[in-house]
mmCIF file of the N, C-alpha and C atoms, coordinates in Angstrom:
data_MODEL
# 
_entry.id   MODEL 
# 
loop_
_atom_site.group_PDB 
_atom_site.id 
_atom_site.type_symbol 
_atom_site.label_atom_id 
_atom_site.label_alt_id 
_atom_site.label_comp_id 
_atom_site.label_asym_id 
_atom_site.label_entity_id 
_atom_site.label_seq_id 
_atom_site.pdbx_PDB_ins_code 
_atom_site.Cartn_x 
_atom_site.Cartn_y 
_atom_site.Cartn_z 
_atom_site.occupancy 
_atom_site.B_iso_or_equiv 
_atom_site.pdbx_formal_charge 
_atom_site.auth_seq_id 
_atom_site.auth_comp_id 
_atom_site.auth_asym_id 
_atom_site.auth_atom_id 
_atom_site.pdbx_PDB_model_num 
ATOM 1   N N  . UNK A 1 1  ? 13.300  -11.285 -0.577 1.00 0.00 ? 1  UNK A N  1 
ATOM 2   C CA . UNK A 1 1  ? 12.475  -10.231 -1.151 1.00 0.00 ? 1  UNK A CA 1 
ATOM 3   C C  . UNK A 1 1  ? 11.477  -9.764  -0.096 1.00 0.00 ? 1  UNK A C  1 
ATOM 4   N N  . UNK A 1 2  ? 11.551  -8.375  -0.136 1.00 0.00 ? 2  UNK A N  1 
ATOM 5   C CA . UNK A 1 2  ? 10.399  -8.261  1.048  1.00 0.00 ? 2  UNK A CA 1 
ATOM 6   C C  . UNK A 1 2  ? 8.658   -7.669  0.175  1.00 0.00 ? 2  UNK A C  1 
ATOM 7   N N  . UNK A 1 3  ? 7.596   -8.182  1.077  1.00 0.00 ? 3  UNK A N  1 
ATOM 8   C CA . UNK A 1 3  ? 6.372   -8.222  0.337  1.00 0.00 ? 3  UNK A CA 1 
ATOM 9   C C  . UNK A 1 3  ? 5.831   -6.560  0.901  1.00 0.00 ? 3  UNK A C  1 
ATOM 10  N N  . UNK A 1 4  ? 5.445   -6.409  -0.037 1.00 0.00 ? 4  UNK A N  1 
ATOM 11  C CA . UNK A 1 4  ? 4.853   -4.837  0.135  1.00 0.00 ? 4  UNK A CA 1 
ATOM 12  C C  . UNK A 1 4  ? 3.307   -4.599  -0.061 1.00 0.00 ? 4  UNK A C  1 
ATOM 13  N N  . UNK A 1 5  ? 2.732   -4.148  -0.033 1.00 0.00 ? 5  UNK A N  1 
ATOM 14  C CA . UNK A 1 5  ? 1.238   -3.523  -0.413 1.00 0.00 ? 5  UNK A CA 1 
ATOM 15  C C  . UNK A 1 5  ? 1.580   -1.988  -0.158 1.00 0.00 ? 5  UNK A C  1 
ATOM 16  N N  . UNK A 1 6  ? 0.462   -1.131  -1.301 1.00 0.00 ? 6  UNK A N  1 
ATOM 17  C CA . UNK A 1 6  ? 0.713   0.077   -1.175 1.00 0.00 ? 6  UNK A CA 1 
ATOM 18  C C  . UNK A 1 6  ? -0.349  0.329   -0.936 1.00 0.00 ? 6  UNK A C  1 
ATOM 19  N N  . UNK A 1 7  ? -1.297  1.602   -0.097 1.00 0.00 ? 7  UNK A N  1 
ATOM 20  C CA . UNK A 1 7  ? -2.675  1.700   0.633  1.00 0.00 ? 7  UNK A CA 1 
ATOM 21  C C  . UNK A 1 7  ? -2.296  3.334   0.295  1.00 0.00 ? 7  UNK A C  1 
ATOM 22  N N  . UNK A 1 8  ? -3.426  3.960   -0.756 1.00 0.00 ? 8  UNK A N  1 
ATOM 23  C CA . UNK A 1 8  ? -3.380  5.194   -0.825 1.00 0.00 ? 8  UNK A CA 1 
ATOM 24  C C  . UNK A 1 8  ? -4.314  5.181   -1.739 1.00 0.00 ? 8  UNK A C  1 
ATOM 25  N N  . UNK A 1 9  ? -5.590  6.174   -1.536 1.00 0.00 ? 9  UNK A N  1 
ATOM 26  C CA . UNK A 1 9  ? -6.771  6.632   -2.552 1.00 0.00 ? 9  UNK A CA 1 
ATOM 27  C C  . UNK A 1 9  ? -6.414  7.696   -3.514 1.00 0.00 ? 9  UNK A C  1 
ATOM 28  N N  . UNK A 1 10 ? -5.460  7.996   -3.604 1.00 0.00 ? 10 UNK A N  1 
ATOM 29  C CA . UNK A 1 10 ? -5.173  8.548   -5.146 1.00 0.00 ? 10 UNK A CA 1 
ATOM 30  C C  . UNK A 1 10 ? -4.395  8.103   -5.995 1.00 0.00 ? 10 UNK A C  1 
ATOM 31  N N  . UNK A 1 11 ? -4.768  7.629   -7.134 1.00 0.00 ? 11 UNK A N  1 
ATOM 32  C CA . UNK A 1 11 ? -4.300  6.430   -8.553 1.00 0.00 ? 11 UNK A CA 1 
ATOM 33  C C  . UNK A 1 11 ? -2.405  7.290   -8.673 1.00 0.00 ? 11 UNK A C  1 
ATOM 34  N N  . UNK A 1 12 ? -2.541  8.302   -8.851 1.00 0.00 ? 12 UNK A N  1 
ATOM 35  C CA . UNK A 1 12 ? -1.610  8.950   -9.255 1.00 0.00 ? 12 UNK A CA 1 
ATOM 36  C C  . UNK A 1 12 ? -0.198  8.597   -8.501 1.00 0.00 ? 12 UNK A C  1 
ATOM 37  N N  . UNK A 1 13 ? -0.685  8.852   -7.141 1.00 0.00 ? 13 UNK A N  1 
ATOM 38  C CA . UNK A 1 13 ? 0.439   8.982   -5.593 1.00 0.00 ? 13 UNK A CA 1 
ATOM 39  C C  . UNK A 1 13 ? 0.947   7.518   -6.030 1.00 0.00 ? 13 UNK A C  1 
ATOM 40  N N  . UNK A 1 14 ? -0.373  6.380   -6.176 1.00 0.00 ? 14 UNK A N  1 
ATOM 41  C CA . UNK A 1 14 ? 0.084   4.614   -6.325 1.00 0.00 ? 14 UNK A CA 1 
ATOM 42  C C  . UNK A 1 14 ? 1.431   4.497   -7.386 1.00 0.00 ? 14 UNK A C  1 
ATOM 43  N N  . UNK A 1 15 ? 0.902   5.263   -8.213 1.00 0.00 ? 15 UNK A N  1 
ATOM 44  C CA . UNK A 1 15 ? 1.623   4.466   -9.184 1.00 0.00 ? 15 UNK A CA 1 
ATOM 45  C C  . UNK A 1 15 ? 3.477   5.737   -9.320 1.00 0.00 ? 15 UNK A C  1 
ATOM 46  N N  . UNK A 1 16 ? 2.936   6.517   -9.001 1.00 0.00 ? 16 UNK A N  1 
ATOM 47  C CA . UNK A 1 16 ? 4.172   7.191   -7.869 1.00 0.00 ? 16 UNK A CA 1 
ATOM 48  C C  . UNK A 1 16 ? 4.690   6.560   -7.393 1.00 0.00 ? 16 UNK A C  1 
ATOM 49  N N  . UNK A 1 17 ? 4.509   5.958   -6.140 1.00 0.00 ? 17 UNK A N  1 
ATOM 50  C CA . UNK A 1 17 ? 5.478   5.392   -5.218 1.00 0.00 ? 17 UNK A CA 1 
ATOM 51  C C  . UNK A 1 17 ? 5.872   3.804   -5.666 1.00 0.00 ? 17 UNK A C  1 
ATOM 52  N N  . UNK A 1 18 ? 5.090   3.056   -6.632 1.00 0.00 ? 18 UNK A N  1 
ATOM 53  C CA . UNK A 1 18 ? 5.467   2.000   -7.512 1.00 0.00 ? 18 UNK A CA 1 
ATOM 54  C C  . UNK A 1 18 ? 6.389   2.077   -8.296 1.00 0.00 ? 18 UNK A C  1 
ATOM 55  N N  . UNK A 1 19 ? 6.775   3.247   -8.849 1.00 0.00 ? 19 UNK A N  1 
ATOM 56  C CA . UNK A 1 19 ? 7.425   3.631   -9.566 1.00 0.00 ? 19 UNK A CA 1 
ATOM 57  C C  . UNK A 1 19 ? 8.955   3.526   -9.186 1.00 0.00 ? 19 UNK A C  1 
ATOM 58  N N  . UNK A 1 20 ? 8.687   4.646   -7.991 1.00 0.00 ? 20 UNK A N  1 
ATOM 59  C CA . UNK A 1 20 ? 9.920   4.798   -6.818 1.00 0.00 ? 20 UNK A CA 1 
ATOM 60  C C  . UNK A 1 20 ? 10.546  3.491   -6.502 1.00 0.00 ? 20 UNK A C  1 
ATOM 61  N N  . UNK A 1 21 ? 9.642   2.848   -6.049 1.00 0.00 ? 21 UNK A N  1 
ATOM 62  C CA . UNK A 1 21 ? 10.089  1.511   -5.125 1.00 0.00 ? 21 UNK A CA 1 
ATOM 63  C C  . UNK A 1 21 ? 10.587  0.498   -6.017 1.00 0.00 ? 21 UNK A C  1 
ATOM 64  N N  . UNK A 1 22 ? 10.048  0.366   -7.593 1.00 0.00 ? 22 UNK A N  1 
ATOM 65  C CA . UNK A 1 22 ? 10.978  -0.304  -8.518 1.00 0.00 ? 22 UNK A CA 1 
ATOM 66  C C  . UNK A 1 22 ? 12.236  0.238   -9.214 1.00 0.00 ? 22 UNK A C  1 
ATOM 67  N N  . UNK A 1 23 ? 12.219  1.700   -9.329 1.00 0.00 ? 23 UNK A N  1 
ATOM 68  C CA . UNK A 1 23 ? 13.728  2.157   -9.354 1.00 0.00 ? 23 UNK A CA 1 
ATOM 69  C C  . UNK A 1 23 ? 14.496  2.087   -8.314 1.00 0.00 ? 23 UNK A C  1 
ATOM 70  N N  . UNK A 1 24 ? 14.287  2.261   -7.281 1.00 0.00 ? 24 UNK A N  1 
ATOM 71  C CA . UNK A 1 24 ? 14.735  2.263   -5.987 1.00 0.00 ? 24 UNK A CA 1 
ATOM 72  C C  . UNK A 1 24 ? 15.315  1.701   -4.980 1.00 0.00 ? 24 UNK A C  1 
ATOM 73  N N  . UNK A 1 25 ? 14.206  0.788   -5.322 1.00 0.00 ? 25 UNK A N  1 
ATOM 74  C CA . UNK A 1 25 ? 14.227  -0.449  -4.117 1.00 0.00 ? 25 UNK A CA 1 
ATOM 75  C C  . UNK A 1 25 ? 13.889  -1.803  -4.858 1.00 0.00 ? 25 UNK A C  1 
ATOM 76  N N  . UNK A 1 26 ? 14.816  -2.489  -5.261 1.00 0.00 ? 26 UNK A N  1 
ATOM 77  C CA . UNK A 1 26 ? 14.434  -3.736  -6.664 1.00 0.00 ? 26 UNK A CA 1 
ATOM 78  C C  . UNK A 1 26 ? 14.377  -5.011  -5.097 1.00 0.00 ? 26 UNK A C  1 
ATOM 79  N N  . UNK A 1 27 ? 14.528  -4.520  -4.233 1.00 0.00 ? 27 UNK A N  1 
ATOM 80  C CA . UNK A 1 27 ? 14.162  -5.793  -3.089 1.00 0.00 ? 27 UNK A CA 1 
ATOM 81  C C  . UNK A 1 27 ? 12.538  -5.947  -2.835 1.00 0.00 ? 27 UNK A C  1 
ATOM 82  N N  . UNK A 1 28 ? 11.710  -4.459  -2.722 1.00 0.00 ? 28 UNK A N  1 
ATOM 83  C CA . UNK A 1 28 ? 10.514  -4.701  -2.350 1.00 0.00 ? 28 UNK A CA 1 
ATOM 84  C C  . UNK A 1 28 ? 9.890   -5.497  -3.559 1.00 0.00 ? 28 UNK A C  1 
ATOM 85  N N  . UNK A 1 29 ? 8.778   -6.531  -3.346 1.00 0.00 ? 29 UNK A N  1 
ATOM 86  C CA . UNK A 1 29 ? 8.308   -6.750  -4.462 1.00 0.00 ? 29 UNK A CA 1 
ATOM 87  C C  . UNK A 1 29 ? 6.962   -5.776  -3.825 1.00 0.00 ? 29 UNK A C  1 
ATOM 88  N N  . UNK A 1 30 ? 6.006   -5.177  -4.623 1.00 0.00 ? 30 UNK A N  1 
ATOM 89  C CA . UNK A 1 30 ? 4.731   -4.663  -4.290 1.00 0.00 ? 30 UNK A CA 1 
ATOM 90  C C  . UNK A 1 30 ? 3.580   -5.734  -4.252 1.00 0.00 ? 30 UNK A C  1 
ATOM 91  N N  . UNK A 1 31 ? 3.001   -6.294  -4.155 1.00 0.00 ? 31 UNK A N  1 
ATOM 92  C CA . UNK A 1 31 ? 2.133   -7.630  -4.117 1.00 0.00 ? 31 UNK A CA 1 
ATOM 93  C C  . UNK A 1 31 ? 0.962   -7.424  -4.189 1.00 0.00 ? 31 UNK A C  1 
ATOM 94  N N  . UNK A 1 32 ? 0.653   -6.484  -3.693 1.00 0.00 ? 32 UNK A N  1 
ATOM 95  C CA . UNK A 1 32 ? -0.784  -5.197  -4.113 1.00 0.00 ? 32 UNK A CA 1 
ATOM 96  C C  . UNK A 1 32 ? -1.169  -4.122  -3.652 1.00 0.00 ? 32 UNK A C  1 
ATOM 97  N N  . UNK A 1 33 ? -2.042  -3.257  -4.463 1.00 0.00 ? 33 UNK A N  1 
ATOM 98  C CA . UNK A 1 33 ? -2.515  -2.201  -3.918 1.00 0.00 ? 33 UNK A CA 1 
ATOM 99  C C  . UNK A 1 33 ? -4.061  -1.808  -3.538 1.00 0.00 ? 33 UNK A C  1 
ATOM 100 N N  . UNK A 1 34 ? -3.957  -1.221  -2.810 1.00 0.00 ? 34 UNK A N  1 
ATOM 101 C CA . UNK A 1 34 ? -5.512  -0.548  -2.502 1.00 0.00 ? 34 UNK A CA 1 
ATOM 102 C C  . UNK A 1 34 ? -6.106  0.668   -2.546 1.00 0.00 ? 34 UNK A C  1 
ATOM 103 N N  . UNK A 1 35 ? -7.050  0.944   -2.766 1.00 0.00 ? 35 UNK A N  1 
ATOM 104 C CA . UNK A 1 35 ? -7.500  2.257   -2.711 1.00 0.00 ? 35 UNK A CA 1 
ATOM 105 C C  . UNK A 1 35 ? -7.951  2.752   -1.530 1.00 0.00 ? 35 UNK A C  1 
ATOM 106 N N  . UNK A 1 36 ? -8.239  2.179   -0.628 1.00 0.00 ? 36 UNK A N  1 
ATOM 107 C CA . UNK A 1 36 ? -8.915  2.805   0.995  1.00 0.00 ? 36 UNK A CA 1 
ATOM 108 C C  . UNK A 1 36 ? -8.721  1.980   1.750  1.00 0.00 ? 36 UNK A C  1 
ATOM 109 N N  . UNK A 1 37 ? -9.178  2.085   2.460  1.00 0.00 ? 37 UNK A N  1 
ATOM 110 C CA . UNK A 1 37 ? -9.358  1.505   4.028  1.00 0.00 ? 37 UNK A CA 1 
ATOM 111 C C  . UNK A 1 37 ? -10.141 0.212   3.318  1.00 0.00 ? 37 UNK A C  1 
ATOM 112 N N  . UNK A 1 38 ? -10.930 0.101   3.328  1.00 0.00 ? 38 UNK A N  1 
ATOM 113 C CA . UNK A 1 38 ? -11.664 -1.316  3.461  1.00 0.00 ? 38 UNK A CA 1 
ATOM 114 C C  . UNK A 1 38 ? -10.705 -1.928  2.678  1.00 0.00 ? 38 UNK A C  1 
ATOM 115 N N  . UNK A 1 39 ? -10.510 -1.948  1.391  1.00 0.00 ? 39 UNK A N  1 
ATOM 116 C CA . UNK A 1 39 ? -9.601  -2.408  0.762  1.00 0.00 ? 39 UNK A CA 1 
ATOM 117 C C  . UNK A 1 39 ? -8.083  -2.637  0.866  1.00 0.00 ? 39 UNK A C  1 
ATOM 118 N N  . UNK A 1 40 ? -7.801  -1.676  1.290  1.00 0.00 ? 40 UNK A N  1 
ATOM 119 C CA . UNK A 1 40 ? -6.336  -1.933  2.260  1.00 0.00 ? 40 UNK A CA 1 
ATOM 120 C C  . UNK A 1 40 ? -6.201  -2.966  3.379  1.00 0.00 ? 40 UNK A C  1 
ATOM 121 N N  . UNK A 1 41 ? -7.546  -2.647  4.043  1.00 0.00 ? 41 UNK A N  1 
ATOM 122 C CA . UNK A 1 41 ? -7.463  -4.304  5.321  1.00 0.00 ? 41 UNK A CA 1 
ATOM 123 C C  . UNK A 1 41 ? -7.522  -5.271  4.523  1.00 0.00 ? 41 UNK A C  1 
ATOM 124 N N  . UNK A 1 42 ? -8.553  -5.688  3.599  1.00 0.00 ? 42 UNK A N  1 
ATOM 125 C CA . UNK A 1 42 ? -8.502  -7.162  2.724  1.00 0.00 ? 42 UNK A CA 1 
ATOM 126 C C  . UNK A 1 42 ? -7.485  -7.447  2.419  1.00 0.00 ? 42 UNK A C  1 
ATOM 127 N N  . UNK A 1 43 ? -6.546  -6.637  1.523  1.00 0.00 ? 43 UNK A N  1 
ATOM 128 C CA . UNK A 1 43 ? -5.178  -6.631  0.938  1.00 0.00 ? 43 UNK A CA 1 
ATOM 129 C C  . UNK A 1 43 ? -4.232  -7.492  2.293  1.00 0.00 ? 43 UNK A C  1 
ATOM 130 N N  . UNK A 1 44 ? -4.082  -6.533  2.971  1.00 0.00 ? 44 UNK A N  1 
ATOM 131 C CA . UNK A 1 44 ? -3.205  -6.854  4.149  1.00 0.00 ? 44 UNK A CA 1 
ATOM 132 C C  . UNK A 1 44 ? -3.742  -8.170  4.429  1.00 0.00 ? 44 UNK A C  1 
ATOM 133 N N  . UNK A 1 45 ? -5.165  -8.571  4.816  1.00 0.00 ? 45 UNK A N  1 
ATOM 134 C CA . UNK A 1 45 ? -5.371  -10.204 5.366  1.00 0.00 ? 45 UNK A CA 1 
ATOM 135 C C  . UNK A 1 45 ? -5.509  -10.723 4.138  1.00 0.00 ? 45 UNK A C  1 
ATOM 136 N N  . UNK A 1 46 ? -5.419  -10.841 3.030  1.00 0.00 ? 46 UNK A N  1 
ATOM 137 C CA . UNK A 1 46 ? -5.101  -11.949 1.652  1.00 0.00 ? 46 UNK A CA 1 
ATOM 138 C C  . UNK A 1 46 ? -3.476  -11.552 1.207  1.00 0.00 ? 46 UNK A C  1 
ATOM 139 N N  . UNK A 1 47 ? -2.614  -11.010 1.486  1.00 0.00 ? 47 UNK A N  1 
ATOM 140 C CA . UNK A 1 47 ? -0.497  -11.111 1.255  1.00 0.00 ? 47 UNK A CA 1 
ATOM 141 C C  . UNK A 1 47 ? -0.104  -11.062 2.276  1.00 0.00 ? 47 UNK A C  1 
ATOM 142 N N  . UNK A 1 48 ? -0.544  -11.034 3.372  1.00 0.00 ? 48 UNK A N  1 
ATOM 143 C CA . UNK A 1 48 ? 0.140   -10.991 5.016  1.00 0.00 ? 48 UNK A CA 1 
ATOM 144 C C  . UNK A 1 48 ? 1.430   -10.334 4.480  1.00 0.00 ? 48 UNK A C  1 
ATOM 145 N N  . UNK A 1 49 ? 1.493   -9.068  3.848  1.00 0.00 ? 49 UNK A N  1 
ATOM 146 C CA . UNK A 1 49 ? 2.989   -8.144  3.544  1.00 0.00 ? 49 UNK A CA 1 
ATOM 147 C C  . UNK A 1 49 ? 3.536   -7.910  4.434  1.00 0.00 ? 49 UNK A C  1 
ATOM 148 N N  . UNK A 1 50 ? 5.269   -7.716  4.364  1.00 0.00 ? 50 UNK A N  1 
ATOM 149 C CA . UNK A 1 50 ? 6.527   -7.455  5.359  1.00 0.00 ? 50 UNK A CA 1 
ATOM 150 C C  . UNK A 1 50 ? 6.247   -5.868  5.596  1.00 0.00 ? 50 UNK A C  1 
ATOM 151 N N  . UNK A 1 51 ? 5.808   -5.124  4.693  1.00 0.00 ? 51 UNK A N  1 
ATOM 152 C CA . UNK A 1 51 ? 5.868   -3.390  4.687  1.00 0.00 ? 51 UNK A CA 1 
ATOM 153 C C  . UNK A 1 51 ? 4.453   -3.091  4.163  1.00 0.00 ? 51 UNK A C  1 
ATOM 154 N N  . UNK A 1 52 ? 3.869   -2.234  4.649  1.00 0.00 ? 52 UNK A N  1 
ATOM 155 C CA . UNK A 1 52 ? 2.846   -1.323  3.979  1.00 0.00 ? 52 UNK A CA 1 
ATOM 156 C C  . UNK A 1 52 ? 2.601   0.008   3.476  1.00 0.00 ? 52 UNK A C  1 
ATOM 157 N N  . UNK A 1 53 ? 2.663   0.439   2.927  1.00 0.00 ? 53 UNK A N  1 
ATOM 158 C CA . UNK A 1 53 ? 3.167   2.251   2.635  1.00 0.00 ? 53 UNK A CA 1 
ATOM 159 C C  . UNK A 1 53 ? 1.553   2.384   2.634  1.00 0.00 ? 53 UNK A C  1 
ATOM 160 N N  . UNK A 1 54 ? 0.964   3.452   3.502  1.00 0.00 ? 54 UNK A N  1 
ATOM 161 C CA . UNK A 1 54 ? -0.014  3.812   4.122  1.00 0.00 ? 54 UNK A CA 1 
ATOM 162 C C  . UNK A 1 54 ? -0.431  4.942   4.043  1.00 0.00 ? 54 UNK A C  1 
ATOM 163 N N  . UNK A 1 55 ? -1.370  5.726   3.290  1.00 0.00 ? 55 UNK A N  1 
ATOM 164 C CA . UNK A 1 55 ? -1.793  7.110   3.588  1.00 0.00 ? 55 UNK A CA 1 
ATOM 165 C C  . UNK A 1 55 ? -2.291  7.059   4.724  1.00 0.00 ? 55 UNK A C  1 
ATOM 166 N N  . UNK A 1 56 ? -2.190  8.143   5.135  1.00 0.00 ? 56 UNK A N  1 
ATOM 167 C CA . UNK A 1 56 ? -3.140  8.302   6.739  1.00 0.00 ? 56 UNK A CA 1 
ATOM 168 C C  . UNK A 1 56 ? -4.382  8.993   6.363  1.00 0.00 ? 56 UNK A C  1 
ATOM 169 N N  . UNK A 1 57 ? -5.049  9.894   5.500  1.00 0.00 ? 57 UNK A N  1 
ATOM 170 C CA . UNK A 1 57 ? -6.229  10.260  5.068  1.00 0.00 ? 57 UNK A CA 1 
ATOM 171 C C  . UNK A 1 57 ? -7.097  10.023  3.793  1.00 0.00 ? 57 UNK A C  1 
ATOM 172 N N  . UNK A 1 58 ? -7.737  8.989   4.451  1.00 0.00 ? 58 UNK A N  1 
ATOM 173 C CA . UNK A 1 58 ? -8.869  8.090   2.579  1.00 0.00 ? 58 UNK A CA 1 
ATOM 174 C C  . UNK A 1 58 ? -9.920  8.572   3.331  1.00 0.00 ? 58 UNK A C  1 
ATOM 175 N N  . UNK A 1 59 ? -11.111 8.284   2.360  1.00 0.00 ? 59 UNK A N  1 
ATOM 176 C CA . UNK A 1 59 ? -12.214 9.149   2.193  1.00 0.00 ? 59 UNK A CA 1 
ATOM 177 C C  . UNK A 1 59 ? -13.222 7.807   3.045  1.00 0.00 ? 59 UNK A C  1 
ATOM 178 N N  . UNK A 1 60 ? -12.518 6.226   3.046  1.00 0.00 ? 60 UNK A N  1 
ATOM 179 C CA . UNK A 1 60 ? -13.161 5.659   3.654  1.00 0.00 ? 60 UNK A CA 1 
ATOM 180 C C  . UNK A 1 60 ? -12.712 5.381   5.204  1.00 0.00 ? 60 UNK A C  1 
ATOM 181 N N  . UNK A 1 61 ? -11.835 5.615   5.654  1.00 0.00 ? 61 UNK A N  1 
ATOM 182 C CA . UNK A 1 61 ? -11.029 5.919   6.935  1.00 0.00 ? 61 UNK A CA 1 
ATOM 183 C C  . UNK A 1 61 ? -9.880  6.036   6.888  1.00 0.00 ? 61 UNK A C  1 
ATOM 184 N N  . UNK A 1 62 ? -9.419  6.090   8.152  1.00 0.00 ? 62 UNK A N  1 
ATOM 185 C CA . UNK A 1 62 ? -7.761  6.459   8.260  1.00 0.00 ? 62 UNK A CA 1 
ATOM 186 C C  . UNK A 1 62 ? -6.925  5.270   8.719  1.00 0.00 ? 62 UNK A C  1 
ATOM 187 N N  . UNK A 1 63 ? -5.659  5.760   8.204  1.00 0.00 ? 63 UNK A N  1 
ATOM 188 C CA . UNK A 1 63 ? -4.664  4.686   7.954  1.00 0.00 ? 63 UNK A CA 1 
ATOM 189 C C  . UNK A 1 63 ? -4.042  4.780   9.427  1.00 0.00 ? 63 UNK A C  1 
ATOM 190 N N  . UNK A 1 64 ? -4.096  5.604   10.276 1.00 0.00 ? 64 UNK A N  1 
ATOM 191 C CA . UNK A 1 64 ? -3.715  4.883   12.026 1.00 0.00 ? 64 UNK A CA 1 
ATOM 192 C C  . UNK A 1 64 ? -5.415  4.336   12.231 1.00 0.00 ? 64 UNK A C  1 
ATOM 193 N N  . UNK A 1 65 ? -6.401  4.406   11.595 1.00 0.00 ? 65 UNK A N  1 
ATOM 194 C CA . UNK A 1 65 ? -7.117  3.367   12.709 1.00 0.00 ? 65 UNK A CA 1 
ATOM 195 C C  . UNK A 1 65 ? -6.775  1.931   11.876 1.00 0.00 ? 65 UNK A C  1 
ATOM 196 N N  . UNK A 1 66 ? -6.227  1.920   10.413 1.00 0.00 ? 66 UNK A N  1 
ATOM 197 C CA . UNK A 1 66 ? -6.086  1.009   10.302 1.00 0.00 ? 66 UNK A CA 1 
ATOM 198 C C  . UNK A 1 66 ? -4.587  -0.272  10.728 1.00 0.00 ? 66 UNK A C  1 
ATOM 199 N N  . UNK A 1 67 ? -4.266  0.534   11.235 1.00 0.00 ? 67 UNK A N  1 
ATOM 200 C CA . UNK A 1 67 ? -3.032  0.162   12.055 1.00 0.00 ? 67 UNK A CA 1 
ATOM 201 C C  . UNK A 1 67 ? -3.405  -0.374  13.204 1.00 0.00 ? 67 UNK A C  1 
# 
């Protein structure tokens, strides 16, 4: 199973691409999500996830500096 986190500040897009990825893709498990940047790094260092699906523009920074 591969571990996922999803990193995107709009509720809507999340549960969008949760959606997707359980019709879709029944391998990813999602393990958590975040709403921004700060929260997206915690996420990532508390599930050490295989994949991250990443917005690149949150209101608390961006997803290449968080890369």
């Amino acid at each position: 199973m591969i571990r996922g986190i999803i990193v995107e500040d709009e509720k809507h897009s999340r549960e969008t691409l949760r959606g997707m990825l359980e019709r879709y893709c029944r391998n990813v498990a999602v393990v958590a999500e975040a709403d921004g940047y700060r929260s997206g790094l915690q996420a990532v260092r508390d599930h050490h996830p295989d994949v991250v699906f990443l917005d690149i523009q949150m209101p608390d920074g961006s997803g290449f500096r968080m890369l």
